[in-house]
Backbone as XML, in Angstrom:
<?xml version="1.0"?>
<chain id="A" units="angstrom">
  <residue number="1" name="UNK">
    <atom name="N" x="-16.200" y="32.967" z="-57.790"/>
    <atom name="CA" x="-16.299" y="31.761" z="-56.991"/>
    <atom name="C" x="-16.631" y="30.546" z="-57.849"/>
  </residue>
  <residue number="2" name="UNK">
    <atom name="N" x="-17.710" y="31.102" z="-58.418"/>
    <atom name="CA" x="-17.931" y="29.974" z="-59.778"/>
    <atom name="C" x="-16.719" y="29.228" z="-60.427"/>
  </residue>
  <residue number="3" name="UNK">
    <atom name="N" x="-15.840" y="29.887" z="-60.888"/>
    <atom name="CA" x="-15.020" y="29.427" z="-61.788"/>
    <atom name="C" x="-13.666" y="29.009" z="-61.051"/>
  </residue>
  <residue number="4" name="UNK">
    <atom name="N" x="-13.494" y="29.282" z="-60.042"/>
    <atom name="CA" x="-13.028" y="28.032" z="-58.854"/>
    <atom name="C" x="-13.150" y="27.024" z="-58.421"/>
  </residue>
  <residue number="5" name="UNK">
    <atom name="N" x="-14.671" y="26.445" z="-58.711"/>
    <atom name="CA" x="-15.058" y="25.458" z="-58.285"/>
    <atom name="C" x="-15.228" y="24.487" z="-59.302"/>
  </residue>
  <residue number="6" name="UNK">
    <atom name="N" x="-15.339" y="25.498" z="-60.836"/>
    <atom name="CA" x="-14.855" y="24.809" z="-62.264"/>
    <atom name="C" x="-13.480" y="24.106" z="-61.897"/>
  </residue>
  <residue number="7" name="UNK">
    <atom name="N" x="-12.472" y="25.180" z="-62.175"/>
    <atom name="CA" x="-10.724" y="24.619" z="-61.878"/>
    <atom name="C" x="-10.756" y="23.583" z="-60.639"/>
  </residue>
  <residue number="8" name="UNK">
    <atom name="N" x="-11.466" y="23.842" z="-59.630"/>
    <atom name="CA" x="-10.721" y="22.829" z="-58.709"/>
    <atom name="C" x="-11.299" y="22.107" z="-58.881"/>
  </residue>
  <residue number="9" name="UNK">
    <atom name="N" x="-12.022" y="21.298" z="-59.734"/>
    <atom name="CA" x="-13.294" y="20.276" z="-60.141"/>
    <atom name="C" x="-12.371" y="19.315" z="-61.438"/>
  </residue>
  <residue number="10" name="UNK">
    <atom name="N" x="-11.922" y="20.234" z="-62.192"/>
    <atom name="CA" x="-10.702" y="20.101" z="-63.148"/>
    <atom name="C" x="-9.562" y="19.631" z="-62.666"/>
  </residue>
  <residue number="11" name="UNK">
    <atom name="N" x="-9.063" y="19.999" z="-62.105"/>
    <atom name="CA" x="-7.943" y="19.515" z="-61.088"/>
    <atom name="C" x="-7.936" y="18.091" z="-60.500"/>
  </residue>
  <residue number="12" name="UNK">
    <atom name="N" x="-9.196" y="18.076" z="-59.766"/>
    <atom name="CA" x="-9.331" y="17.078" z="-59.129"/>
    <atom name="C" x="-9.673" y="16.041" z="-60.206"/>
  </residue>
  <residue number="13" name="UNK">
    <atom name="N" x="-10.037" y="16.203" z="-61.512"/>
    <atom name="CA" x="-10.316" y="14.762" z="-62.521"/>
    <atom name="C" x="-8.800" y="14.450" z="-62.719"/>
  </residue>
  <residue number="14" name="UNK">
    <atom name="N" x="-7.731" y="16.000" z="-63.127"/>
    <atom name="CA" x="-6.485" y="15.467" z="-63.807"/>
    <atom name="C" x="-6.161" y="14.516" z="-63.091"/>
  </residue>
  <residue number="15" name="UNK">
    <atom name="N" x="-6.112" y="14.849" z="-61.744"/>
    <atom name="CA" x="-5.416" y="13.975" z="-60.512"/>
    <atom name="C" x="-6.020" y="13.196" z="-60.160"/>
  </residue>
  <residue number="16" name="UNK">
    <atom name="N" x="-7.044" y="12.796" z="-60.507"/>
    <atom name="CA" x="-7.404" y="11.427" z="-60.692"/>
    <atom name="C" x="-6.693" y="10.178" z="-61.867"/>
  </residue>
  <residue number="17" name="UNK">
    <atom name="N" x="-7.159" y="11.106" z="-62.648"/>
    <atom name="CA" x="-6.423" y="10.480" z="-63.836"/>
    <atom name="C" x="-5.116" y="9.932" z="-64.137"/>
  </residue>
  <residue number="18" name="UNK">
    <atom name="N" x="-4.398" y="11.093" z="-63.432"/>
    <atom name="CA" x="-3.383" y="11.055" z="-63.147"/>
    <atom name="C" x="-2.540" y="9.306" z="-62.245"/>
  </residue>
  <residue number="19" name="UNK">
    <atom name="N" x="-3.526" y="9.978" z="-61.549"/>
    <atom name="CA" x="-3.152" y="8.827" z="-60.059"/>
    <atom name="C" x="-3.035" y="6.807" z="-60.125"/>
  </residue>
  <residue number="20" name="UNK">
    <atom name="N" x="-4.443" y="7.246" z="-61.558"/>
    <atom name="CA" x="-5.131" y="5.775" z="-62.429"/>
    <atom name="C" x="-4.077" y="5.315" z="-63.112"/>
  </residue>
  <residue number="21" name="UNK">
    <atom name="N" x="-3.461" y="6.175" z="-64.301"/>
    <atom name="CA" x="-2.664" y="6.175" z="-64.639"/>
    <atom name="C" x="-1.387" y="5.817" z="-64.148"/>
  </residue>
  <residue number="22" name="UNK">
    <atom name="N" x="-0.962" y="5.859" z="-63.226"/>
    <atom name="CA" x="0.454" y="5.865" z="-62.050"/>
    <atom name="C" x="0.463" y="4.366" z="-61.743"/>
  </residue>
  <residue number="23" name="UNK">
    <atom name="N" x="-0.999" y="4.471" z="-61.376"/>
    <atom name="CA" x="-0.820" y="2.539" z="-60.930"/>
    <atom name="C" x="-0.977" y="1.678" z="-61.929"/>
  </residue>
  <residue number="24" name="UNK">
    <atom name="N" x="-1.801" y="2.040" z="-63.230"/>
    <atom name="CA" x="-1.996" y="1.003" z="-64.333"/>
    <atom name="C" x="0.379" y="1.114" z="-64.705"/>
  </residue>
  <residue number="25" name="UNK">
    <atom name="N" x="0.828" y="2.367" z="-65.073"/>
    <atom name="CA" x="1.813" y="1.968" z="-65.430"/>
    <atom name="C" x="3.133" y="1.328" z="-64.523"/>
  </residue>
  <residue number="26" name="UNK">
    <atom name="N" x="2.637" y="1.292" z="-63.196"/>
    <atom name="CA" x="3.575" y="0.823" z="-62.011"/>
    <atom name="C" x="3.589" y="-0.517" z="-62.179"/>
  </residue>
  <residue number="27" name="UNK">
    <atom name="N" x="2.125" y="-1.313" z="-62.516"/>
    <atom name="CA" x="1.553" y="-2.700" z="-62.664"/>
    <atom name="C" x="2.484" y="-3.264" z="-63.711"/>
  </residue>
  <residue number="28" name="UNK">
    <atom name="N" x="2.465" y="-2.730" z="-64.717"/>
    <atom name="CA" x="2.615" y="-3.379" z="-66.002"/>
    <atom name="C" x="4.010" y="-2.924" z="-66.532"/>
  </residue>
  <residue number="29" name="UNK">
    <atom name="N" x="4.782" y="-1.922" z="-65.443"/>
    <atom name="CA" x="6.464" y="-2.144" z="-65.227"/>
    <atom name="C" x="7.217" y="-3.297" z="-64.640"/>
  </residue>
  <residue number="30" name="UNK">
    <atom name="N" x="6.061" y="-3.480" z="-63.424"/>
    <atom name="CA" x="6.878" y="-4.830" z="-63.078"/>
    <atom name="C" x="6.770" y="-6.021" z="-63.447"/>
  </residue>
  <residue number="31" name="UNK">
    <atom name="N" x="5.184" y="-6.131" z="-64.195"/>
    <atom name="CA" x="5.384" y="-7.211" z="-65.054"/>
    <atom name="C" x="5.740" y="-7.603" z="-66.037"/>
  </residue>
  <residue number="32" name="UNK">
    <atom name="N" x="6.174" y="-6.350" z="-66.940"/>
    <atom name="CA" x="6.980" y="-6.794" z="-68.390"/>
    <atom name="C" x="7.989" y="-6.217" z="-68.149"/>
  </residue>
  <residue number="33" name="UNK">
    <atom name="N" x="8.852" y="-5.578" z="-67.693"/>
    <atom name="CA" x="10.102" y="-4.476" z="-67.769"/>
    <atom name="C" x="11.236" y="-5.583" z="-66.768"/>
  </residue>
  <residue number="34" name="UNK">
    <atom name="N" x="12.059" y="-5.621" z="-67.805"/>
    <atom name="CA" x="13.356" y="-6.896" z="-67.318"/>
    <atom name="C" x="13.567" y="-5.963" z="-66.464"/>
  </residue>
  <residue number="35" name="UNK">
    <atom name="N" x="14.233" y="-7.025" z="-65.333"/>
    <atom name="CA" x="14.771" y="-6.554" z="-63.823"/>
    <atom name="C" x="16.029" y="-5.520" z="-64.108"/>
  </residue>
  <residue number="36" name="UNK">
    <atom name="N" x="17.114" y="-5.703" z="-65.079"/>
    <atom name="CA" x="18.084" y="-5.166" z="-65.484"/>
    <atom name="C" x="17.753" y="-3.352" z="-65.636"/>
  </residue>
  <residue number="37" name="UNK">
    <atom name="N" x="16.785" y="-3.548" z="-66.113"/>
    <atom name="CA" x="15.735" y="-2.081" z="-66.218"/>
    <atom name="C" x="15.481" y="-1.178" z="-64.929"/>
  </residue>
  <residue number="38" name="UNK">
    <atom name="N" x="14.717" y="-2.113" z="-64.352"/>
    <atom name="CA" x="14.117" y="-1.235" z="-63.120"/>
    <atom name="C" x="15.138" y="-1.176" z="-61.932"/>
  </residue>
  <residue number="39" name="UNK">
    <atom name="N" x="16.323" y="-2.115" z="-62.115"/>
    <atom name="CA" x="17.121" y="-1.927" z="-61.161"/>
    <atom name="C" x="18.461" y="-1.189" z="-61.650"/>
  </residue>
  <residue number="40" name="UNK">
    <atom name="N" x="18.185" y="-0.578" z="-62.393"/>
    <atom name="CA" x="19.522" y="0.079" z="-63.442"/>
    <atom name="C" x="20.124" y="1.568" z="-61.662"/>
  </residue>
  <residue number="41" name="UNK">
    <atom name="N" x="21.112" y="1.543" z="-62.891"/>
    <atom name="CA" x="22.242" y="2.360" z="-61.618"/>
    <atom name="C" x="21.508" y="3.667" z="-61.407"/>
  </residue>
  <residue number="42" name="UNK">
    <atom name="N" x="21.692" y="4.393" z="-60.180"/>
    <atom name="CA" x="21.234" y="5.340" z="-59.796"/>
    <atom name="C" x="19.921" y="5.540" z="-59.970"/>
  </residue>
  <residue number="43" name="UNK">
    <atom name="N" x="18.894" y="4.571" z="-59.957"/>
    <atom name="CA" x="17.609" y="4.586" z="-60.342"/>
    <atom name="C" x="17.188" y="5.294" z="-58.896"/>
  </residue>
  <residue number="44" name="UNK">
    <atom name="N" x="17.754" y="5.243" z="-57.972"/>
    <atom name="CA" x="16.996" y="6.038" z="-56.568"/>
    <atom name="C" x="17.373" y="7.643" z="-56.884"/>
  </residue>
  <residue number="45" name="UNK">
    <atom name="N" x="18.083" y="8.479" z="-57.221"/>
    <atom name="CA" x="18.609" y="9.561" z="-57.692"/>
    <atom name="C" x="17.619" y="10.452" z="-58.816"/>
  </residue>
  <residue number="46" name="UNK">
    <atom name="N" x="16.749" y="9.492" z="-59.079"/>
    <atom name="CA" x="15.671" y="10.030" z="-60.226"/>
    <atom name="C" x="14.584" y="10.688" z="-59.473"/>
  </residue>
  <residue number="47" name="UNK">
    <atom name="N" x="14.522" y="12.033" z="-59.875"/>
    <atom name="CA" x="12.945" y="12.692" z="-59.034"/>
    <atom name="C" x="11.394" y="12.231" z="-59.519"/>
  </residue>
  <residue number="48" name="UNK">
    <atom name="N" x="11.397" y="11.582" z="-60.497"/>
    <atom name="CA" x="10.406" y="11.246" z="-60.778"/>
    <atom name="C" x="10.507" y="9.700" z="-61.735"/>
  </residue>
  <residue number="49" name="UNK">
    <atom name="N" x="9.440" y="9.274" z="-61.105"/>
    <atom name="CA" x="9.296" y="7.434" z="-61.664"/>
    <atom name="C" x="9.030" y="7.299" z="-63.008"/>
  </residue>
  <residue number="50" name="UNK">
    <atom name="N" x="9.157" y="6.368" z="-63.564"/>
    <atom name="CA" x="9.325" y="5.890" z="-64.648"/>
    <atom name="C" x="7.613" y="6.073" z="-65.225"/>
  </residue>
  <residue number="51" name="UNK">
    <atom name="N" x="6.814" y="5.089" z="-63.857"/>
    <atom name="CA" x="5.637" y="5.190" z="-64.315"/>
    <atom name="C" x="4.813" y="6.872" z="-64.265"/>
  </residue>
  <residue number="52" name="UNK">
    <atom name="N" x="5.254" y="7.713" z="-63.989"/>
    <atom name="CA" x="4.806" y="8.854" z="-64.107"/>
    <atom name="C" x="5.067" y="9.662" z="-64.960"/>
  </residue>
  <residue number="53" name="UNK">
    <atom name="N" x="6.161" y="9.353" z="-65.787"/>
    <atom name="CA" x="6.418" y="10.221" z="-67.116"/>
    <atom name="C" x="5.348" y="9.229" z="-67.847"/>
  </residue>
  <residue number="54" name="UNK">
    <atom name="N" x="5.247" y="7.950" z="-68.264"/>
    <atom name="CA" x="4.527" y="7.180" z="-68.660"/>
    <atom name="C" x="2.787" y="8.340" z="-68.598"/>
  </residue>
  <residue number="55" name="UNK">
    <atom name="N" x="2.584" y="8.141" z="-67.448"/>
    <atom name="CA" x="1.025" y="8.952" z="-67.410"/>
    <atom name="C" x="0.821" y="9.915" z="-67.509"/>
  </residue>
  <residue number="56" name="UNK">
    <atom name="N" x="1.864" y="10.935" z="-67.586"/>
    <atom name="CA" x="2.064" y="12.281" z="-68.381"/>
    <atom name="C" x="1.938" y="12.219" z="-69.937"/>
  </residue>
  <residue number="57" name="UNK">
    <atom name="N" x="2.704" y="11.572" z="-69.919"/>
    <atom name="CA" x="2.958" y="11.444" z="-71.581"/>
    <atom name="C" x="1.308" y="10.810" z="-72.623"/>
  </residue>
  <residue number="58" name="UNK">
    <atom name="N" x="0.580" y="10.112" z="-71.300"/>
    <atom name="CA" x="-0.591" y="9.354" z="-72.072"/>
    <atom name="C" x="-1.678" y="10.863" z="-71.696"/>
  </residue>
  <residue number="59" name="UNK">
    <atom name="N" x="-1.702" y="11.240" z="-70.571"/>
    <atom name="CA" x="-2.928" y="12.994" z="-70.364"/>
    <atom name="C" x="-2.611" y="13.643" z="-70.696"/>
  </residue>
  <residue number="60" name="UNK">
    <atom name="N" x="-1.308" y="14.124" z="-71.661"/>
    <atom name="CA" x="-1.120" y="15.033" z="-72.593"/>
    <atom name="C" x="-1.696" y="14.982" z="-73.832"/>
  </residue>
  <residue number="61" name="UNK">
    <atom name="N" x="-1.726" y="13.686" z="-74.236"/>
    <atom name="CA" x="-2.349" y="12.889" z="-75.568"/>
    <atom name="C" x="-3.655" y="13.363" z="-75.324"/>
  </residue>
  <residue number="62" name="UNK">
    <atom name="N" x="-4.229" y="12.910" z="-74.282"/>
    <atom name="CA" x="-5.866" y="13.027" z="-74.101"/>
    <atom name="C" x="-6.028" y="14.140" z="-73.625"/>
  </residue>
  <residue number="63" name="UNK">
    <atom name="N" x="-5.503" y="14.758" z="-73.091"/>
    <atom name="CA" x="-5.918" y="16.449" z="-73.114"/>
    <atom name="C" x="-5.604" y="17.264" z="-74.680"/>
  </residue>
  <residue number="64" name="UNK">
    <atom name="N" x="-4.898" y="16.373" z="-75.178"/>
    <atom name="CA" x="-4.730" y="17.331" z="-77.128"/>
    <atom name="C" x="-4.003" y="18.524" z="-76.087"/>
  </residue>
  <residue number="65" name="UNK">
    <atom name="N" x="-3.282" y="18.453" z="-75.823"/>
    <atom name="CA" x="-2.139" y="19.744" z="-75.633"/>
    <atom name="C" x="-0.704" y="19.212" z="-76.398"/>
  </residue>
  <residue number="66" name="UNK">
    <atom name="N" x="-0.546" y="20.565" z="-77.029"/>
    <atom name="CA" x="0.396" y="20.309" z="-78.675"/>
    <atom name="C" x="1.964" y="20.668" z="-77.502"/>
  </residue>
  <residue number="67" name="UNK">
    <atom name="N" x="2.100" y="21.277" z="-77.036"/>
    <atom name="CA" x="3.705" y="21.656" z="-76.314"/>
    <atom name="C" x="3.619" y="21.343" z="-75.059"/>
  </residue>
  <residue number="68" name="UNK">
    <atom name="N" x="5.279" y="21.011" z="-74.870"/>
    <atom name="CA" x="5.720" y="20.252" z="-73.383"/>
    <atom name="C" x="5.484" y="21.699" z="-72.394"/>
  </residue>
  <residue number="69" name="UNK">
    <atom name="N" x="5.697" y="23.048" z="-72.608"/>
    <atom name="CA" x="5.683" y="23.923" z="-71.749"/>
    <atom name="C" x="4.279" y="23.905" z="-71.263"/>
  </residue>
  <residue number="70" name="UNK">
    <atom name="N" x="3.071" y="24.305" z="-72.236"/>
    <atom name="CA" x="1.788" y="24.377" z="-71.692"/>
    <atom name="C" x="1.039" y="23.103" z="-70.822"/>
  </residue>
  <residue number="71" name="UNK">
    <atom name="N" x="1.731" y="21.908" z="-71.099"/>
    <atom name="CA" x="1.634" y="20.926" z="-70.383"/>
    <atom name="C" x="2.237" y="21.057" z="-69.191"/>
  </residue>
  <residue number="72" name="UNK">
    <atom name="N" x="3.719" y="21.267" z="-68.767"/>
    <atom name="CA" x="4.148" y="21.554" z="-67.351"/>
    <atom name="C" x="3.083" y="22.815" z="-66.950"/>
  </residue>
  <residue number="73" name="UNK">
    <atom name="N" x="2.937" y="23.927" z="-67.471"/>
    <atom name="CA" x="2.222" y="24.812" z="-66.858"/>
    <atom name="C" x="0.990" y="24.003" z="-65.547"/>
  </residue>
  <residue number="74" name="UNK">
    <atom name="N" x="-0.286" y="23.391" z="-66.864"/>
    <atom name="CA" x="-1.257" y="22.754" z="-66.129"/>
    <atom name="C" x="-0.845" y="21.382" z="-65.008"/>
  </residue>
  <residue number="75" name="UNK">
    <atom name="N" x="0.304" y="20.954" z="-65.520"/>
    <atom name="CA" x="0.508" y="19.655" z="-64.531"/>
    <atom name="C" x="0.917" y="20.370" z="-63.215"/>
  </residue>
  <residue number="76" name="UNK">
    <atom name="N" x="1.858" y="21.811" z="-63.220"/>
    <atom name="CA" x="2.413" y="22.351" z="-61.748"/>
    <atom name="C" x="0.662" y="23.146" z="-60.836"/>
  </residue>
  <residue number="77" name="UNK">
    <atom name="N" x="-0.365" y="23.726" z="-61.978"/>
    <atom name="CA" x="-1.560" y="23.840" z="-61.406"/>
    <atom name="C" x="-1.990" y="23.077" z="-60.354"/>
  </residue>
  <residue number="78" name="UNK">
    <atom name="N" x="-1.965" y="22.065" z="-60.927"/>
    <atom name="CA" x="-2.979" y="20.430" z="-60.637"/>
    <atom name="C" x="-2.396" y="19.976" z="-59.604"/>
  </residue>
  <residue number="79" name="UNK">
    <atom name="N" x="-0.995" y="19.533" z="-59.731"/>
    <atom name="CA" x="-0.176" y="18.746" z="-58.812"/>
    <atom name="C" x="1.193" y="19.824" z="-58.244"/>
  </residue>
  <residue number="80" name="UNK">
    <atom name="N" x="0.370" y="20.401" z="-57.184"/>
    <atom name="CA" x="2.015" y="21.232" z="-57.101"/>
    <atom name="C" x="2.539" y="20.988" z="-56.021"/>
  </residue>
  <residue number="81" name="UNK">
    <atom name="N" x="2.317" y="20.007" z="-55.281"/>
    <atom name="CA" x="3.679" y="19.257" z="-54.612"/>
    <atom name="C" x="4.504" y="18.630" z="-55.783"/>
  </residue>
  <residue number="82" name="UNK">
    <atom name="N" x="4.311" y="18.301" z="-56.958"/>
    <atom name="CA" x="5.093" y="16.937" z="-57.657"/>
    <atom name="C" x="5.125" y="15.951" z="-57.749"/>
  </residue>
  <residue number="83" name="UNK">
    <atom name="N" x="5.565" y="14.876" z="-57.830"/>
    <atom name="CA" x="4.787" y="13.646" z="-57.811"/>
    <atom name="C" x="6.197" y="12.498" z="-57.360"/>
  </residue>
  <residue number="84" name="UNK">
    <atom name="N" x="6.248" y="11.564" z="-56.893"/>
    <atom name="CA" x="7.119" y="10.715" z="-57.218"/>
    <atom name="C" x="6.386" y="9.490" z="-56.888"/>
  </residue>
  <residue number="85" name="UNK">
    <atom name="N" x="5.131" y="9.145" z="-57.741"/>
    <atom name="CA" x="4.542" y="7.686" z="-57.832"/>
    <atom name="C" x="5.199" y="6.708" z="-58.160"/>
  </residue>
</chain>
């Protein structure tokens, strides 16, 4: 029971972090990222936002996890609906 309440304690920081992350890079897409960019073709067709690979890519850094697999592992833990922030 203990170590459930570790993980889901864990969980709940990634996805925080996560979430912080989502809006700092949503902010600062629309204010520097030319319109040509964010309105590019088939941009609705994408399962996941721009700013969310963005905050993946920065809690991988800060978690020090060396491979993209062990990283999807913990991100499908954490967030397993998926995300489309």
């Amino acid at each position: 029971m203990l170590s459930y309440l570790k993980i889901n304690n864990n969980a709940q920081t990634f996805q925080e972090l996560f979430s912080q992350y989502c809006l700092l890079f949503d902010k600062l897409i629309k204010k520097y990222v030319p319109i040509r960019y964010r309105d590019r073709r088939n941009i609705e067709h994408t399962k996941i936002s721009d700013a969310s690979i963005m905050a993946m890519m920065c809690l991988k850094a800060q978690y020090r996890i060396s491979s993209w697999i062990s990283f999807y592992r913990l991100f499908k833990l954490t967030l397993p609906n998926g995300t489309n922030a």
